[in-house]
Every structure is written in C-alpha cells, then in structure tokens.
C-alpha positions, 0 to 999 in steps of 0.5 A: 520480469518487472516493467516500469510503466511510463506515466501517461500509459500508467494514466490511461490504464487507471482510466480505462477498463472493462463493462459487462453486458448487463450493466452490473458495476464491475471490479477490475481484476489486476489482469485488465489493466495490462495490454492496450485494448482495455475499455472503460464504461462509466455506465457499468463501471465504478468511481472508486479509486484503484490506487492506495498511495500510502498503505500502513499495515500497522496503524500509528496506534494498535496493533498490526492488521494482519496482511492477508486481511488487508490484502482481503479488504483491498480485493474487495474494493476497487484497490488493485495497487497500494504502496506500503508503508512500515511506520518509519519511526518507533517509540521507545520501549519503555514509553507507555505511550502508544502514539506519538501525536498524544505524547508530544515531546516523547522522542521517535527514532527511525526503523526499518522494523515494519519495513522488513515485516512487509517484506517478509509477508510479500514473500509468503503471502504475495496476493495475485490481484494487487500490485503492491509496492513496498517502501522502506525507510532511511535513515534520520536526516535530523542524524544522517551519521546514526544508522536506523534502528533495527 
C-alpha cells in the first residue's frame, strides 16, 4: 500500500534519524525514516542531502547512465529519495547535434521516450533503499493539439 506523507511529517522525517553508539557518521537506510521514534544526532550523523529532486538518468548530452548504476551512487551517498525525470524533449533524428543548448534554433519536441524506459527499468530493477518517484512528460503546450512523441 502507497501512503502520501503530509508535508510537516515528510519535514520532520528528513530531519530526524538514527546515531550509533560510536559516534561513526551513519547513512540512513530508507527503513528509518517510517515510523515516529526516529532520532536525529548532528554529532554522528551527516549534513548531506537525503533528497534528489530532479533526477535524469539520461543526461542532455551522452549516453544513459545505466539505472542500476545510478541506483548504486544513490546508495552510497545519503540519497534515500529522487524524483526522476525522461529528458522530455528530443531532437531530431537526423540532427547531428547532440545537445539543445549547442545548437540553438534547432528544433525540440516533447516525448515520452525516456519516461517509459524509467519505467520499465522501475518494474525490473526497483532497488529496496531508495524511494523513487517517476515523472512523465505531457504534452507540448506551444501545440496542445499535437500528441507527444513516442
């Protein structure tokens, strides 16, 4: 079952957390920030960020980040929640430009392309210590008549 956490609560969750008893800096698990007895220790604990919001496994110029790769850099670090973002727009096929900032005037449409591969690769890969939330992208408002790409 998916809850939908209130703001304050989502608030006092990234804030709070657990020490060890050594005083080594500890990396949160996904599992400790449910429930309400969770603690947090500036001493032992972190300053790093425990949310990506905007996450694209695809960067505007290259290739794909493999998703499990991805998943491994946010496990490594204190990112336990990300949105992810497709792209949202392509270039044309036949363009040899690979980024839209270095070919201005070149024309972008928007897709849905990179939203359904993160998709896919939620449902066969989903990781157990981040909470992802995928995005997808709608239509072109510049042409609200003209469906996406695929």
């Amino acid at each position: 079952m998916h809850r939908c956490l209130p703001c304050g609560l989502l608030v006092s969750l990234l804030l709070s957390g657990c020490a060890s008893s050594d005083n080594t800096p500890v990396l949160r698990s996904l599992d400790s920030f449910k429930g309400e007895s969770a603690c947090y220790d500036r001493q032992t604990e972190p300053y790093t960020a425990v949310v990506d919001t905007h996450l694209h496994y695809r960067p505007f110029d290259g290739r794909a980040i493999p998703f499990n790769e991805v998943n491994d850099y946010l496990s490594q670090t204190s990112v336990r929640f990300a949105n992810v973002y497709g792209i949202g727009q392509m270039l044309p096929s036949d363009s040899l430009c690979s980024n839209y900032l270095k070919c201005p005037g070149t024309p972008v449409s928007p897709t849905t392309r990179n939203d359904f591969v993160n998709a896919a690769n939620m449902l066969e890969y989903k990781p157990d210590d981040l909470h992802l939330t995928l995005s997808m992208t709608f239509t072109d408002l510049s042409d609200p008549e003209a469906p996406p790409l695929p």
